[in-house]
N, C-alpha and C positions, 0 to 999 in steps of 0.2 A: 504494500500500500504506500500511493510515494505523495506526502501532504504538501497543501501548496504555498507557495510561500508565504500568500496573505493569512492566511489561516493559521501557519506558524509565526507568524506575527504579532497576530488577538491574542493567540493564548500565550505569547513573552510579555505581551502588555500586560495582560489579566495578571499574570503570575504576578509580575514585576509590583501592579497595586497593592496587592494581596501580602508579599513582604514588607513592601512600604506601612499598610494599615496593622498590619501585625505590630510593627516598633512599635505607630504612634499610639496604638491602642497599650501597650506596655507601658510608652513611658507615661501614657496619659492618667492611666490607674498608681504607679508607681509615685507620681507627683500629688495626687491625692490622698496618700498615704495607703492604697489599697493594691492586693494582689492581685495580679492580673488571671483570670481563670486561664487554667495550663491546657483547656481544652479549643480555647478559642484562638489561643497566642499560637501553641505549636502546630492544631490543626490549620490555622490560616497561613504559617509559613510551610504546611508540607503542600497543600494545596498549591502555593505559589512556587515553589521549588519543583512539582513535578510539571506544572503547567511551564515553566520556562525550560525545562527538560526537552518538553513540547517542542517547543522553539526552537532548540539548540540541535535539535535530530535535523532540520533543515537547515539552517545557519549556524552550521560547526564552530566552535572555539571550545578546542580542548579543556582549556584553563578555563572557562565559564561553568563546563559540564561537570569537572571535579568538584567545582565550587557548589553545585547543583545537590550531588550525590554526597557533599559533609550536612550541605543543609539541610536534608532529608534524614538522613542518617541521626542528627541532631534534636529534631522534630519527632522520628520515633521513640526517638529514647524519651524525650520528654513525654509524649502520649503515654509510653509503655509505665512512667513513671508516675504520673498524674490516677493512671488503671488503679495503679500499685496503690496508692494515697487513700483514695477513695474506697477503695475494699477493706481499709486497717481502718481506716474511720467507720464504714458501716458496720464492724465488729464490736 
């Protein structure tokens, strides 16, 4: 399946929002004295990291794609660890 290039475009842009809103949602709660929910923070940068994954499968740059693949990688751990949280508090 070979995407085209506008189409990997939307979804680098998409992506690219979606990191962006991630920060400013962290540092927006973080300035208020409040935690940021780890579901929305890491959910919205894996969202935007694979969607620019999206992107980079048509317009290659190695060093974006490694960059892609910590961010993700980062993003599960944090999900996998927000799981973990919430199951020790429901006990």
């Amino acid at each position: 399946m070979t995407l085209s290039p506008l189409f990997a475009n939307i979804c680098g842009f998409i992506g690219m929002a979606c990191i962006i809103l991630a920060y400013g949602y962290t540092t927006r709660e973080g300035a208020h004295g409040r935690r940021p929910n780890p579901f929305v923070q890491h959910g919205t940068n894996l969202a935007g990291a694979a969607l620019l994954t999206v992107s980079l499968m048509v317009n290659l740059n190695p060093a974006s794609l490694v960059l892609e693949g910590f961010w993700s990688a980062i993003a599960l751990w944090g999900l996998g660890k927000a799981l973990h949280d919430r199951r020790n508090k429901a006990r």
